[in-house]
VMD Tcl script that builds the backbone (N, CA, C; Angstrom):
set m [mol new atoms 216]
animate dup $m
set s [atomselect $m all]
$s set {name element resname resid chain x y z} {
  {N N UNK 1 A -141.453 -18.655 -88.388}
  {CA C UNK 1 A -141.465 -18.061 -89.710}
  {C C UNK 1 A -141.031 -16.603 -89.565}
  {N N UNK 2 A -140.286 -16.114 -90.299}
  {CA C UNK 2 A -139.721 -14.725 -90.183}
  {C C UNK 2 A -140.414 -13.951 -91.246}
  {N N UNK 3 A -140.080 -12.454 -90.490}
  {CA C UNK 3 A -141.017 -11.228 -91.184}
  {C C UNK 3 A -140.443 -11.176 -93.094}
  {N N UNK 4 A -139.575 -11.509 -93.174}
  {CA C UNK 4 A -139.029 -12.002 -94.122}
  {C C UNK 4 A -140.004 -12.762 -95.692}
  {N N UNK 5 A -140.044 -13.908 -95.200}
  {CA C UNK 5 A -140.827 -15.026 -95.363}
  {C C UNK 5 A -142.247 -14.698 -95.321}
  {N N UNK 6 A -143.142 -13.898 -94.352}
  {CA C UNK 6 A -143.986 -13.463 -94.476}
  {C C UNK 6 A -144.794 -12.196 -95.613}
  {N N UNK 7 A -143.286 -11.792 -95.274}
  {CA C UNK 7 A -143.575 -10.393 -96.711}
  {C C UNK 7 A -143.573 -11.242 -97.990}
  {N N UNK 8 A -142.711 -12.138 -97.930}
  {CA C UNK 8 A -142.907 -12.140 -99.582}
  {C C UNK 8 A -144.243 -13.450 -100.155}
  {N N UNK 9 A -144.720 -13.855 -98.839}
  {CA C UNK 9 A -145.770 -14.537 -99.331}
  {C C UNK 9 A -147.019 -13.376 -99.447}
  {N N UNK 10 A -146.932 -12.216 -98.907}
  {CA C UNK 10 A -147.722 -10.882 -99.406}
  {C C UNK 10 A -147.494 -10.761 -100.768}
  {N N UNK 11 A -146.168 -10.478 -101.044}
  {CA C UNK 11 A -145.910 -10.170 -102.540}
  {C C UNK 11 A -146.113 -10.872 -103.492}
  {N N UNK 12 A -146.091 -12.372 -102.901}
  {CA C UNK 12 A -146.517 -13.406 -104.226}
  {C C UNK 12 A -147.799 -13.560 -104.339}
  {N N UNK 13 A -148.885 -12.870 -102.980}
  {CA C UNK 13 A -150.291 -12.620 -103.472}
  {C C UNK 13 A -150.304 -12.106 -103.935}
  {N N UNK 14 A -149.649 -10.470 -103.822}
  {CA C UNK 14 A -150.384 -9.973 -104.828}
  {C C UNK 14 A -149.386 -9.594 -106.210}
  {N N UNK 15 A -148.948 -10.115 -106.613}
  {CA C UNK 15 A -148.267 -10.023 -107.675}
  {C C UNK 15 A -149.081 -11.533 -108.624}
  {N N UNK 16 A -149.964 -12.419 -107.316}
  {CA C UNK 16 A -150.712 -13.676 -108.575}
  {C C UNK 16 A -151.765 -12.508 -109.179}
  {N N UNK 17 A -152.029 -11.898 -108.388}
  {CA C UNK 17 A -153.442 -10.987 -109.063}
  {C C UNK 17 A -153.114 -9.560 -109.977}
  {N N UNK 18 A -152.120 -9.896 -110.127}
  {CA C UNK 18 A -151.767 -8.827 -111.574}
  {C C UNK 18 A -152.080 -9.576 -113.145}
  {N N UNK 19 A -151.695 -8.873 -113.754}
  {CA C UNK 19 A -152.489 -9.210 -115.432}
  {C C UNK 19 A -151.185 -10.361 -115.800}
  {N N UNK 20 A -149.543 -9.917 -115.128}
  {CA C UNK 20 A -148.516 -11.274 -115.625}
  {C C UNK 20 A -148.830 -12.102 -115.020}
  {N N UNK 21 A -148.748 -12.135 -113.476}
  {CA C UNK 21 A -149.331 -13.356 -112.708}
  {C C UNK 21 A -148.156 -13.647 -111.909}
  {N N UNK 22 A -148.228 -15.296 -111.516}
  {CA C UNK 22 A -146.824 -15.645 -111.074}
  {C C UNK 22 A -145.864 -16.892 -112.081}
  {N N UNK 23 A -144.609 -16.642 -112.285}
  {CA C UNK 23 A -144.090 -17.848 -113.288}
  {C C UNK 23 A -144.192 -19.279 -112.666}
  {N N UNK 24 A -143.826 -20.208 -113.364}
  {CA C UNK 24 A -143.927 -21.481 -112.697}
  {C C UNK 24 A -143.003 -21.556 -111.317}
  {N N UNK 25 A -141.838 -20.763 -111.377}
  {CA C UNK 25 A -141.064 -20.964 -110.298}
  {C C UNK 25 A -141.886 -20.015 -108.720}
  {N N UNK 26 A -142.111 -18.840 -109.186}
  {CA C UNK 26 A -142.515 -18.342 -107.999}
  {C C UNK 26 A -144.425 -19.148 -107.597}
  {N N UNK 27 A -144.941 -20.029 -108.878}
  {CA C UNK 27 A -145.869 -20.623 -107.858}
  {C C UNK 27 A -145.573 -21.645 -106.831}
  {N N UNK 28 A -144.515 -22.523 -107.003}
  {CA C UNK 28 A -143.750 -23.203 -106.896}
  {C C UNK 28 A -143.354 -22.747 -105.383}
  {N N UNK 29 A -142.576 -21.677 -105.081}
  {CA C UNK 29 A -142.531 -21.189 -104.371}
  {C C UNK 29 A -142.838 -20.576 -102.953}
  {N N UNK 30 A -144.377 -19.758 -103.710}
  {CA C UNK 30 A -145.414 -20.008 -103.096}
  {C C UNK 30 A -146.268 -20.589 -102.203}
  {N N UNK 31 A -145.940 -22.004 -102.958}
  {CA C UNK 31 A -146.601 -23.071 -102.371}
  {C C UNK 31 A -146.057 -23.537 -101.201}
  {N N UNK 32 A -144.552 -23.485 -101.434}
  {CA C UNK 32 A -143.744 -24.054 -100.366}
  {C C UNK 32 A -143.544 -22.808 -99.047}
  {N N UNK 33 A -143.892 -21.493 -99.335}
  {CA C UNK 33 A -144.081 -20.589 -98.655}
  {C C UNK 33 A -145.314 -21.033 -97.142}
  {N N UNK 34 A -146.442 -21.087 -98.383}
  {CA C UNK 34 A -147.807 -21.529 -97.797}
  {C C UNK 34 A -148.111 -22.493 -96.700}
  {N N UNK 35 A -147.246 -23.458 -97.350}
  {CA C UNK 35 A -147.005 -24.972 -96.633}
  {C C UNK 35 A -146.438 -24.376 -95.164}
  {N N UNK 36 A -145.176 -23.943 -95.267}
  {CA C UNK 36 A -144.330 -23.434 -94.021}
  {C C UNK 36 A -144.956 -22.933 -93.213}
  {N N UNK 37 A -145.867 -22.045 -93.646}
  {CA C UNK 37 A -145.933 -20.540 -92.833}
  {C C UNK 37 A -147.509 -21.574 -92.001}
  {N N UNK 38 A -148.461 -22.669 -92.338}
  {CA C UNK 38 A -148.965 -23.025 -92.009}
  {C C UNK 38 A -149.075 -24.338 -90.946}
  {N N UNK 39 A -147.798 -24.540 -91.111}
  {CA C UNK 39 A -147.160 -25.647 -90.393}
  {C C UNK 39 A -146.672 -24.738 -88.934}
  {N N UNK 40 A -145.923 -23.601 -89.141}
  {CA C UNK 40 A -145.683 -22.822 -88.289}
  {C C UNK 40 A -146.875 -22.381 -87.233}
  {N N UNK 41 A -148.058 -22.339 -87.981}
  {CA C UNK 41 A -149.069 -22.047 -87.222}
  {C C UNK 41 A -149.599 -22.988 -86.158}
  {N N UNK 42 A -149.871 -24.070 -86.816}
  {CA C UNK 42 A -150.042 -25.412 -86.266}
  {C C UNK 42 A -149.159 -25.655 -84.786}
  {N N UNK 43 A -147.580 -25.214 -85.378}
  {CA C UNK 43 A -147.044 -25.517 -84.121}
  {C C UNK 43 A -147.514 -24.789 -83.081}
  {N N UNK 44 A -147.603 -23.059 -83.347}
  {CA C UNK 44 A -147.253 -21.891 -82.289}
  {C C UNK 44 A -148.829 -22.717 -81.657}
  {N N UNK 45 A -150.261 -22.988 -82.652}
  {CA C UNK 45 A -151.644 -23.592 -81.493}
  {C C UNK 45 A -151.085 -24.938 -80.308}
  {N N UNK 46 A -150.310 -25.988 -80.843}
  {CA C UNK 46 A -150.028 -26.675 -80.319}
  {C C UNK 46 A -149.822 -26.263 -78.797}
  {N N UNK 47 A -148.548 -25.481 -79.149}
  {CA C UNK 47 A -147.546 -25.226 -77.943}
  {C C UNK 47 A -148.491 -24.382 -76.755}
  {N N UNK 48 A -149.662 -23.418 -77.562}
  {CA C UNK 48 A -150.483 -22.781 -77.010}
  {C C UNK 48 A -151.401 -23.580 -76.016}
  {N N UNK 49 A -151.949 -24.746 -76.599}
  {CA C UNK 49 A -152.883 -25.869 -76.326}
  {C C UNK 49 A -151.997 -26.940 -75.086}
  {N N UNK 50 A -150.626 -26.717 -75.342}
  {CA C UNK 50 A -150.119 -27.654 -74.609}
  {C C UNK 50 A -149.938 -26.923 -72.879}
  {N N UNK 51 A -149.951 -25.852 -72.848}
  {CA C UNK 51 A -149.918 -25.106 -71.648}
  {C C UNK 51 A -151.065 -24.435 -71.251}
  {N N UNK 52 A -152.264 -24.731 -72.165}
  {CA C UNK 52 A -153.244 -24.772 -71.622}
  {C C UNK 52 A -154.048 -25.583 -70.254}
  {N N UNK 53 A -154.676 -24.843 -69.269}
  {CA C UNK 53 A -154.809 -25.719 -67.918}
  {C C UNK 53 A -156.535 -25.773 -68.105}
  {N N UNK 54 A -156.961 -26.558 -67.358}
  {CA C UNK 54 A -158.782 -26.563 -66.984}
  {C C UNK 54 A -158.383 -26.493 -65.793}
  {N N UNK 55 A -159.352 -25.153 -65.335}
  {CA C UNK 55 A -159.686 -25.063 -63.805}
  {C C UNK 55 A -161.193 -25.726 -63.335}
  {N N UNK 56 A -161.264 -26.505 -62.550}
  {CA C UNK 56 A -162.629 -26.969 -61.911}
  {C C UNK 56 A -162.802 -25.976 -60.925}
  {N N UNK 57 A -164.713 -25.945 -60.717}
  {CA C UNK 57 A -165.255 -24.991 -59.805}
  {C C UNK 57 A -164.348 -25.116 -58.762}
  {N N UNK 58 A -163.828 -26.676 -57.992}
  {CA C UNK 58 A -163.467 -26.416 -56.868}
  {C C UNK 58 A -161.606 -25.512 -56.775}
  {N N UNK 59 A -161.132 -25.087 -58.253}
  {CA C UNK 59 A -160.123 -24.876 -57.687}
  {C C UNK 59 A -158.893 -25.415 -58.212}
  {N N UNK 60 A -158.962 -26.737 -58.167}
  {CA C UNK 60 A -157.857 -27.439 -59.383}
  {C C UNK 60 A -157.833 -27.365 -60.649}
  {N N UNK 61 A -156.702 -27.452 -60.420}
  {CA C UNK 61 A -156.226 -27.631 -62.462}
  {C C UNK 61 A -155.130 -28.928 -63.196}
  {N N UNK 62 A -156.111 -28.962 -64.036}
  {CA C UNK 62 A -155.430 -29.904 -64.724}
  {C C UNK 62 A -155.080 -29.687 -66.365}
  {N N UNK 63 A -154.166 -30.042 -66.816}
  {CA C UNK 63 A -153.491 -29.509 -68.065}
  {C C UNK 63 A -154.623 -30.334 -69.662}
  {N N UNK 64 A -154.726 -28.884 -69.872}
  {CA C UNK 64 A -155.540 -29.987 -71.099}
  {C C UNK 64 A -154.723 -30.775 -72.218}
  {N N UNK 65 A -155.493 -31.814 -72.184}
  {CA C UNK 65 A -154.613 -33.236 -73.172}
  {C C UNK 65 A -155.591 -33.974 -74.041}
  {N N UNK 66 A -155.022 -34.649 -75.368}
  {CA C UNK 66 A -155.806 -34.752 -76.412}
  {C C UNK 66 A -156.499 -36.370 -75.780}
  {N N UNK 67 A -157.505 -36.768 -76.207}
  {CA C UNK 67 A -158.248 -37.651 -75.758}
  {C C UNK 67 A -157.359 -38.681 -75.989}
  {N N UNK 68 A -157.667 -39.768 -75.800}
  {CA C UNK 68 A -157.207 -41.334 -76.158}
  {C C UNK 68 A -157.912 -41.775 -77.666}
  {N N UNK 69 A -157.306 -42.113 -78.286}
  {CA C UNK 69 A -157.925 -42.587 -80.157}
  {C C UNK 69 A -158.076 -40.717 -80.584}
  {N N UNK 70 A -157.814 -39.914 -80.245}
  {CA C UNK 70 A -158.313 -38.814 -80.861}
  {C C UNK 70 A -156.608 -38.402 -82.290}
  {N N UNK 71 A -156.515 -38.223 -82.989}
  {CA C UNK 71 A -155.619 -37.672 -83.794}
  {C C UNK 71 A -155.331 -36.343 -83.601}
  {N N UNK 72 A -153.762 -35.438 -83.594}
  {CA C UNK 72 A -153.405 -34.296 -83.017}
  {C C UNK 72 A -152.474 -34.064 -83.952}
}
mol reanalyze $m
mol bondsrecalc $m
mol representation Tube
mol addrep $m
């Protein structure tokens, strides 16, 4: 998500909390802002989680991975 994209989901906060508000298009907008910028997040934990290691007392490591039946 770019600094871009980020600013103007600032601006469409706070421009909902003024006395005009936001029109149908910029909630619209918004939303699809919201959606993105949260999906983006999701990925950057993923990728975080995916190069994540467990070290045991003795020393080894093994890469942490989502259980078996677990949803990710």
């Amino acid at each position: 998500m770019t600094q871009e994209k980020i600013a103007r989901i600032n601006e469409l906060a706070r421009k909902s909390k003024t006395p005009e508000g936001l029109t149908d298009a910029e909630k619209a907008e918004q939303q699809a802002l919201r959606r993105e910028y949260v999906e983006a997040c999701k990925r950057s934990l993923k990728s975080q989680l995916d190069a994540t290691v467990v070290v045991s007392p003795d020393g080894s490591r093994r890469p942490l991975r989502l259980q078996e039946g677990k949803k990710g």
